[in-house]
Backbone as a ProteinNet text record, in pm:
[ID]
protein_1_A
[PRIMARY]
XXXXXXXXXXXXXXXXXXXXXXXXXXXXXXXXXXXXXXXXXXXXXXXXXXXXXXXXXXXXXXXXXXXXXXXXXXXXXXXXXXXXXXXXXXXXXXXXXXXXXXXXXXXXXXXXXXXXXXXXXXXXXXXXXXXXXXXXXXXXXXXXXXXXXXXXXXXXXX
[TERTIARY]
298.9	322.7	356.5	485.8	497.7	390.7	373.3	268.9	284.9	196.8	231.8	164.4	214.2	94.8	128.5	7.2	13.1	-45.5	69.7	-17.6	7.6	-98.8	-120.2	-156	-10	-41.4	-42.7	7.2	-32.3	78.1	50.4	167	230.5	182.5	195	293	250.5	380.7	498.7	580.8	725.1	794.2	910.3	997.8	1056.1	1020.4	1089.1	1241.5	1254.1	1409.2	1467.1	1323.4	1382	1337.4	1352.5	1305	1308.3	1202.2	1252.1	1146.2	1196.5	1156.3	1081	911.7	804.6	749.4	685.2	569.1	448.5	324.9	209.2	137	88.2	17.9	-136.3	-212.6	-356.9	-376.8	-369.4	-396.7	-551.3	-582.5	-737.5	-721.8	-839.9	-918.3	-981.1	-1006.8	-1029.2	-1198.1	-1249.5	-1415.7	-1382.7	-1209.8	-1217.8	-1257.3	-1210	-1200.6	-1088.6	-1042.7	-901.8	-863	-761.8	-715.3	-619.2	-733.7	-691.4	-630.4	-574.1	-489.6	-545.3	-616	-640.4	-480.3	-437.2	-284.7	-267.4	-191.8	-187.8	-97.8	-41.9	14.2	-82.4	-195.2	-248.8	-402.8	-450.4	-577.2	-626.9	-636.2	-643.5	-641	-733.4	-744.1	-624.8	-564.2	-486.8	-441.1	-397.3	-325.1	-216.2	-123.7	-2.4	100.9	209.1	311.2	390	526.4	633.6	775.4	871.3	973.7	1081.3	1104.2	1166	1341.6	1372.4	1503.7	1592.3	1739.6	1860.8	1855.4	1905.1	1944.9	1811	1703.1	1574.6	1501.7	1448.2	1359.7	1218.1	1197.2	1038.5	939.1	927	825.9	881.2	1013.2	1025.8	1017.8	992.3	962.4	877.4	750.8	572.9	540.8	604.7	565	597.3	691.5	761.7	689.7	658.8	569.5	437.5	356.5	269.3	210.4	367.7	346.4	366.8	472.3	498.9	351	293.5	167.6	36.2	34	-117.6	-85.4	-0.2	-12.6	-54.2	-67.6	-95	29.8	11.1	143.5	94.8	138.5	25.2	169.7	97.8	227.6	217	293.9	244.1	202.1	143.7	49.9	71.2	96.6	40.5	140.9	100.4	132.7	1.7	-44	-143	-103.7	-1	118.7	199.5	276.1	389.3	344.4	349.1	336.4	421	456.2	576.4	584.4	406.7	352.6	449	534.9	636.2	482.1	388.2	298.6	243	256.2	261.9	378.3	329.5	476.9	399.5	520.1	481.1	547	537.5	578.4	580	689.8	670.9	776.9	634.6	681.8	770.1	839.8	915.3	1057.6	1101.9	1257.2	1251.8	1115.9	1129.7	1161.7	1145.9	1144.1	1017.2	1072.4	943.4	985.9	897	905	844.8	871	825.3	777.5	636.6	595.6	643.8	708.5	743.2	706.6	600.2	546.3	501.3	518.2	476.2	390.8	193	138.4	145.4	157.3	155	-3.4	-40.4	-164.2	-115.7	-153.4	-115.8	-240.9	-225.3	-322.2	-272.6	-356.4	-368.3	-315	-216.3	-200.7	-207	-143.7	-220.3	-211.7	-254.2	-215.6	-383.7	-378.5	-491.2	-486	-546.9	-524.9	-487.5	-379	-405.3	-285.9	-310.4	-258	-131.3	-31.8	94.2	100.9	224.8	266.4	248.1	218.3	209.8	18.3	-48.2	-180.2	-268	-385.8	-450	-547.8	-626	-688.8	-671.7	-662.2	-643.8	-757.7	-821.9	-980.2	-937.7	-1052.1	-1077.6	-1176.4	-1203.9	-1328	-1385.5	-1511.3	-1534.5	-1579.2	-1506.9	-1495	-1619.2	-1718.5	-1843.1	-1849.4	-1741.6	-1738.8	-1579.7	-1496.3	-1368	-1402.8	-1484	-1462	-1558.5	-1608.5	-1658.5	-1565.2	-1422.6	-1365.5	-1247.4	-1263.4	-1160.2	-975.8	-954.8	-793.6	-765.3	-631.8	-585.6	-613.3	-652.3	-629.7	-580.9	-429.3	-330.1	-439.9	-426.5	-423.2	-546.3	-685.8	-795.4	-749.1	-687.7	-662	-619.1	-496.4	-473.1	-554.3	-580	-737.7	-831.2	-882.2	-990.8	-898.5	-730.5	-682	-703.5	-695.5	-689.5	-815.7	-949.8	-1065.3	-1076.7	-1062.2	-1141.7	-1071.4	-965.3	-953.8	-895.8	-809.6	-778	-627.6	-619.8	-473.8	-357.2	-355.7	-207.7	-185.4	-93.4	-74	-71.2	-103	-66.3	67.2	78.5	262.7	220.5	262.7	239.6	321.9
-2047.1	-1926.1	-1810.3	-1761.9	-1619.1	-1513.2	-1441.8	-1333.8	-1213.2	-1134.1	-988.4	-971	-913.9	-885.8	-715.7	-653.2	-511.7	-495.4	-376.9	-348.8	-188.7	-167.6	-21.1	12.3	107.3	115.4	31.7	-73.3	-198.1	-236.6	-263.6	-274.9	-413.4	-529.9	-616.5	-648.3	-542	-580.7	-547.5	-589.9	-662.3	-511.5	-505.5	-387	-361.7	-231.1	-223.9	-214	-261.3	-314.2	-355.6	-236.4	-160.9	-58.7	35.8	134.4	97.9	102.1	35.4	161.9	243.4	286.3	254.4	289.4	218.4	283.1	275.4	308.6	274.1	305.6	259.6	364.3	308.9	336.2	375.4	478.2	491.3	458.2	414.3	395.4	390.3	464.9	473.8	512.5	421.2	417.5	540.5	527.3	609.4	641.7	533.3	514.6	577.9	575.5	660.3	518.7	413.8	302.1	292.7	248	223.1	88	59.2	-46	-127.1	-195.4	-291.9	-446.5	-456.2	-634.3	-653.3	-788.3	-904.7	-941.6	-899.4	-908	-1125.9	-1163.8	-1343.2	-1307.9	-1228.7	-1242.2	-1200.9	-1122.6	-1059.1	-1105.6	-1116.9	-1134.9	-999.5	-886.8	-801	-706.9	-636.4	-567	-441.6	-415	-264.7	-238.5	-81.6	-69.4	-109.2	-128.4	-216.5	-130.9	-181.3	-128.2	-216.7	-177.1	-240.7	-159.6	-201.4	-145	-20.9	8.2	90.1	58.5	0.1	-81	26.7	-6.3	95.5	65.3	200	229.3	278.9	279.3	331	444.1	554.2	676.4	598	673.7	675.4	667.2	759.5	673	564.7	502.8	380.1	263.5	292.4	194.7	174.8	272.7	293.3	152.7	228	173.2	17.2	-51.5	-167.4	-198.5	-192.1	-242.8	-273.5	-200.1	-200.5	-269.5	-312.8	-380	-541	-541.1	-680.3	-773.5	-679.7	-710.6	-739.2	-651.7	-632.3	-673.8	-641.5	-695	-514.5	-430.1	-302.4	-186.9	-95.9	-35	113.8	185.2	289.6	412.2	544	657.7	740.5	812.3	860.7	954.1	1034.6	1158.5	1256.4	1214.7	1287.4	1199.6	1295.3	1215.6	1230.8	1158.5	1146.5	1225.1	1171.5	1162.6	1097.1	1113.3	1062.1	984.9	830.5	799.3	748	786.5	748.7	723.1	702.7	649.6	553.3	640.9	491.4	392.8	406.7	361.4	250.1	223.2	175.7	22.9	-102.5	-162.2	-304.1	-345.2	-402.3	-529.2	-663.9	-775.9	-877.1	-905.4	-1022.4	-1118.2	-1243.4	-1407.6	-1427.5	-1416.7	-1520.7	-1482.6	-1396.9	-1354.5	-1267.6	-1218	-1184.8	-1009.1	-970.7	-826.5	-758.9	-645.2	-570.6	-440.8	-377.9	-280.3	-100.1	-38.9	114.7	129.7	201.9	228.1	353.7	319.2	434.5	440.1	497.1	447.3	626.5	643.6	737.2	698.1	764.5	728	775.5	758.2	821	786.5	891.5	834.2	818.9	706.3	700.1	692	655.9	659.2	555.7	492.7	332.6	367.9	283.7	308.4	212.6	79.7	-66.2	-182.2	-297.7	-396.3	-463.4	-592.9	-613.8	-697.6	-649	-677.5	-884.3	-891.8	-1033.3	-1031.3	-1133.4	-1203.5	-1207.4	-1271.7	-1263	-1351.5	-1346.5	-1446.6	-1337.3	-1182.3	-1138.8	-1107.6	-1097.1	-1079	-1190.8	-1247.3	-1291.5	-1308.8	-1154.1	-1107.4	-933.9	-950.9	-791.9	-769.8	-681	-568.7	-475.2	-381	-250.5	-257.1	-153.8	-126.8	-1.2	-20.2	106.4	207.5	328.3	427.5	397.9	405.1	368.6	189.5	95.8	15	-10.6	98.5	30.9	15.8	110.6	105.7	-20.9	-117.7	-225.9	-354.4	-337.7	-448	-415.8	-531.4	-546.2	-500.7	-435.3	-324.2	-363.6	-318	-273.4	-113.3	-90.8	95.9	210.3	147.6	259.9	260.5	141.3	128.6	220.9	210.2	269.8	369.4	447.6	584.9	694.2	570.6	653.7	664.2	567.6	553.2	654.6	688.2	789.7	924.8	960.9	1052.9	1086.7	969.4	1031.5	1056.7	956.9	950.5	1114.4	1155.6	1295.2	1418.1	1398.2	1489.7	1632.1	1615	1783.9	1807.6	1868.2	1937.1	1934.5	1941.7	1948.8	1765.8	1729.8	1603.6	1625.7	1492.3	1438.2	1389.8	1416.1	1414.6	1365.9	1276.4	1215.6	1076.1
570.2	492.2	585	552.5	640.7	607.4	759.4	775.9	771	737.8	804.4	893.3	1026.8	1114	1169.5	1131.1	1175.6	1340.1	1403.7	1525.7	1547.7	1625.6	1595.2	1787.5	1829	1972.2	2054.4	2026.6	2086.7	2233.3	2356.4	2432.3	2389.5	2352.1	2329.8	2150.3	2105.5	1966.5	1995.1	1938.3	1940.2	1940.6	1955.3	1943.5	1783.2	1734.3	1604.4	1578.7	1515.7	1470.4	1307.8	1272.7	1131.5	1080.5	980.6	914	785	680.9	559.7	494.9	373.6	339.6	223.8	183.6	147.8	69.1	-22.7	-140.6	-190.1	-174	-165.6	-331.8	-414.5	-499	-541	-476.6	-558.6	-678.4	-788.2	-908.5	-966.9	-1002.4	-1043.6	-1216.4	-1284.8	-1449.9	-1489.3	-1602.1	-1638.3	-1575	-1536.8	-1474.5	-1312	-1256.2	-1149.8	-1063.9	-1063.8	-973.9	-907.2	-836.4	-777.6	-766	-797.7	-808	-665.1	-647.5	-487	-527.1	-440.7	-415.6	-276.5	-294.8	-192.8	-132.2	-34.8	10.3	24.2	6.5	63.7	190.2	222	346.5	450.2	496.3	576.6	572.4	437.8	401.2	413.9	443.4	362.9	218.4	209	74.2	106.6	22.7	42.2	-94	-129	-278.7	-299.5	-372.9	-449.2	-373.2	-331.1	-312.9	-249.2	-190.9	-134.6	-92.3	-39.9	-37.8	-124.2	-106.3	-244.6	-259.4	-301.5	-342.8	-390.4	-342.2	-351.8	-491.1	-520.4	-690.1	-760.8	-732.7	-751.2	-660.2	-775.3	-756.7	-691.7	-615.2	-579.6	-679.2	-777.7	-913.8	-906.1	-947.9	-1004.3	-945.7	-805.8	-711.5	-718.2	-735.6	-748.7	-864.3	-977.4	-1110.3	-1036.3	-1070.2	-1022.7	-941	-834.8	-716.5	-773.6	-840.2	-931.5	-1036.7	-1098.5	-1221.8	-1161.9	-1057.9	-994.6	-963.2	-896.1	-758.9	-833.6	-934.7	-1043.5	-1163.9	-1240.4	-1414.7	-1441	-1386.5	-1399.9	-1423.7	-1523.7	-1532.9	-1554.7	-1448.5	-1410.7	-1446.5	-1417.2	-1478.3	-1318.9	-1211.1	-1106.7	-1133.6	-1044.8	-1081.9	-934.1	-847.9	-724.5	-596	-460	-347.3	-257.9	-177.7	-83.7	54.9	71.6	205.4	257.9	366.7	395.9	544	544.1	686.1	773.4	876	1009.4	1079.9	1128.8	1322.2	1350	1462.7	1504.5	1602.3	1684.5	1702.2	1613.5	1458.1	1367.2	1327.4	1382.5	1371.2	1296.5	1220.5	1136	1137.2	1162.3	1209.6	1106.5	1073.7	951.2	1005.4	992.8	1094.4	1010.4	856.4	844.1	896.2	921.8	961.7	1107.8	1161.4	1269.8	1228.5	1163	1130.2	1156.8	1228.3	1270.2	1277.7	1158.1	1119.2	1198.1	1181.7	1192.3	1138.5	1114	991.4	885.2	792.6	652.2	525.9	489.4	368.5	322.7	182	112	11.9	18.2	-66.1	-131.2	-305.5	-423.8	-475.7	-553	-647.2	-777.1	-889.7	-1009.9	-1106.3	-1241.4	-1355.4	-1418.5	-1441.1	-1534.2	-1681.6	-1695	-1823.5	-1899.2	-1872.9	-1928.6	-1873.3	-1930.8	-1854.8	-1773.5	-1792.5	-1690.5	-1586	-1474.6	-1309.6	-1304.7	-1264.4	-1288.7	-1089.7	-998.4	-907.3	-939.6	-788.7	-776.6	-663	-634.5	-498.2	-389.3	-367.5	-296.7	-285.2	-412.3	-402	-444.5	-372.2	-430.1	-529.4	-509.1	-603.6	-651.9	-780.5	-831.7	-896.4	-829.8	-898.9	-911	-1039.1	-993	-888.4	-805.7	-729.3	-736.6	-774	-743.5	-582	-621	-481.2	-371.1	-434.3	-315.7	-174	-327.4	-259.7	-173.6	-155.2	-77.6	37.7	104.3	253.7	296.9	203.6	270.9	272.4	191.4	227	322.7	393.2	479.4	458.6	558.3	577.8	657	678	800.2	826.8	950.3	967.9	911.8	904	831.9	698.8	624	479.2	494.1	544.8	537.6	555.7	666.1	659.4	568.1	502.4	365.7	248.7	221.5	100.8	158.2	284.9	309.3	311.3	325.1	271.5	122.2	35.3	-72.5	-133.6	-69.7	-104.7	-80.7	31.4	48.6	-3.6	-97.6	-208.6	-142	-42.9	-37.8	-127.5	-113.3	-211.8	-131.9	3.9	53.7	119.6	109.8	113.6	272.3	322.8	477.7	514.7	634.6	651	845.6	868.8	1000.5	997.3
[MASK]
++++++++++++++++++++++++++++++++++++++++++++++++++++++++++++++++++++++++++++++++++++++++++++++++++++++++++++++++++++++++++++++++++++++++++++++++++++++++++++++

């Protein structure tokens, strides 16, 4: 099965030799849970998202990424921030692409649908806020979840 493998600073990861511009989703219930995917490529937990495909808006990439990954069909609401650490590179075994990191988090609101698996996730929960930071991330992903966890008003841009 092709991988993702994240490296962060690393002298040893590969040289980037793409920019792909990206969309990552907060989506939280009305109980104020957030909605995580068990990733099958990484084995990591992180929120729903993916690429954002020509001919498509940034919501509509959100939604779509969203609805693909979870069975969840959320409305956007917000942005978290914008992330760019070229330090940030992102390696996927099956074609040898290794990415920069570009990803804009959005936060969204559940609107229906219930959390069901994909070929990209293994498992789709809600969780609740007290319990994210005990499952397993990658860095970035934690970083942004503790961006949006800690609630300030001006979005992050790095």
């Amino acid at each position: 099965m092709a991988q993702r493998i994240d490296f962060y600073d690393d002298p040893d990861a590969p040289a980037a030799n793409s920019l792909v511009p990206s969309v990552n989703v907060v989506v939280t219930n009305a109980g104020g849970e957030l909605l995580m995917i068990h990733r099958s490529d990484n084995d990591n937990w992180a929120v729903p998202g993916g690429a954002i495909d020509l001919g498509e808006s940034l919501p509509e990439a959100a939604v779509r990424e969203t609805l693909e990954e979870t069975g969840i069909t959320c409305e956007v609401t917000g942005l978290v921030g914008i992330y760019t650490d070229p330090r940030h590179v992102i390696l996927y075994t099956s074609d040898g692409e290794a990415r920069q990191e570009f990803s804009i988090m959005l936060t969204g609101r559940y609107l229906e649908g219930e959390p069901r698996s994909s070929t990209e996730s293994r498992e789709v929960r809600w969780v609740p806020r007290g319990q994210v930071a005990s499952l397993p991330m990658d860095r970035s992903m934690r970083m942004r979840i503790e961006h949006f966890l800690g609630g300030t008003a001006l979005p992050y841009i790095g």
